[in-house]
N, C-alpha and C positions, 0 to 999 in steps of 0.2 A: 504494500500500500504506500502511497505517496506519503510523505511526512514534512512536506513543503509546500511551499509557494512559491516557484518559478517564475521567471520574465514571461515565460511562452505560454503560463494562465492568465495573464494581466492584460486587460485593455489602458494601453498607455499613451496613448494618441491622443488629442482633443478629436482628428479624424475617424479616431477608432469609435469614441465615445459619439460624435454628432453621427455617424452609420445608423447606429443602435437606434437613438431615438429617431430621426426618420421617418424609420420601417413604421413606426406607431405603436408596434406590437408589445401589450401591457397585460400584466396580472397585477390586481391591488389585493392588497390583504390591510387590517389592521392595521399591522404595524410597520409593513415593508409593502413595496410598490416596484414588480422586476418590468425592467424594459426587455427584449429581444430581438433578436432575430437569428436565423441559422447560418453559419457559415461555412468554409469550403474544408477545416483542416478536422482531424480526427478526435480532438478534443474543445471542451468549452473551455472561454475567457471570461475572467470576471472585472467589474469593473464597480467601485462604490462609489455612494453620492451621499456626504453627511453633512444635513448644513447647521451651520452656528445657528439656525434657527432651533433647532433639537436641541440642543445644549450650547450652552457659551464655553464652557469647560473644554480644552482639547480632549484634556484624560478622557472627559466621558464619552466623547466623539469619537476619540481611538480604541475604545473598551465594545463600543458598538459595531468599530469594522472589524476586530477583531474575531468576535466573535461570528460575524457571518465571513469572514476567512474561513472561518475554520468550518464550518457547514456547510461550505461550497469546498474546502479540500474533500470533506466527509465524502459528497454525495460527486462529486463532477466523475469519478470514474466508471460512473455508469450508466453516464450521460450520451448521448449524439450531442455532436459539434454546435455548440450555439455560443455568441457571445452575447452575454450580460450585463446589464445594470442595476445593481440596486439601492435604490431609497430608500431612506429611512423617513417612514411616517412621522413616527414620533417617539419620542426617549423610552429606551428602556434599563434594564439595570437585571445583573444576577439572578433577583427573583421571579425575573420575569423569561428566564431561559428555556424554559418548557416551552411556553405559546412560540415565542419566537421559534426555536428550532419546528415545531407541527408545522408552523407558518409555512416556513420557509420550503420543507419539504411537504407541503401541500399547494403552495404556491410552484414549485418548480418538476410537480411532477408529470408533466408534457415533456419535460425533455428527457424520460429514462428510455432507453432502448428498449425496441418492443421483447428481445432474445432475455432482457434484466429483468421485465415485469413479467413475464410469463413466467419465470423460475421463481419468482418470490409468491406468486398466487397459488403456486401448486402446495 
């Protein structure tokens, strides 16, 4: 299993990031809000959006990418190729890591490979 975050999951571009929203293509949840669209390489990019409107506190701005870092390391290998964006609706914190985490893999679960959902239904 992965145990990083590489350049070659990152959307690092302002180009890379104005692609994404473009397309249109949105899931809202709650708490988080993903942009998409599919692209040409064998893995998904991620890309985050946290604004000082959410918190003023960096800490708690970086405590919030952080943690969907890590929910997109979790889940993107059993992914099809998309790159992503995601919003943060609004502040969350520790105790609130359960909803988040459902959120996020109920908001992203259009992009698991049909060969990953089929093996996990059985």
């Amino acid at each position: 299993m992965l145990h990083s975050y590489p350049v070659t999951l990152r959307l690092n571009t302002a180009d890379d990031f104005s692609s994404v929203f473009i397309l249109r293509k949105t899931r809202n949840g709650a708490w988080l809000k993903i942009h998409y669209k599919p692209n040409s390489l064998s893995h998904s990019r991620l890309g985050l959006v946290v604004s000082k409107k959410n918190h003023k506190r960096a800490n708690k701005r970086n405590y919030m990418k952080r943690v969907i870092r890590e929910l997109f390391r979790q889940q993107q290998p059993e992914w099809l190729g998309h790159d992503i964006v995601v919003r943060v609706n609004k502040f969350f914190t520790a105790h609130d890591f359960l909803q988040i985490k459902n959120e996020f893999i109920q908001l992203t679960a259009k992009f698991v490979r049909p060969e990953k959902f089929l093996c996990h239904a059985i």
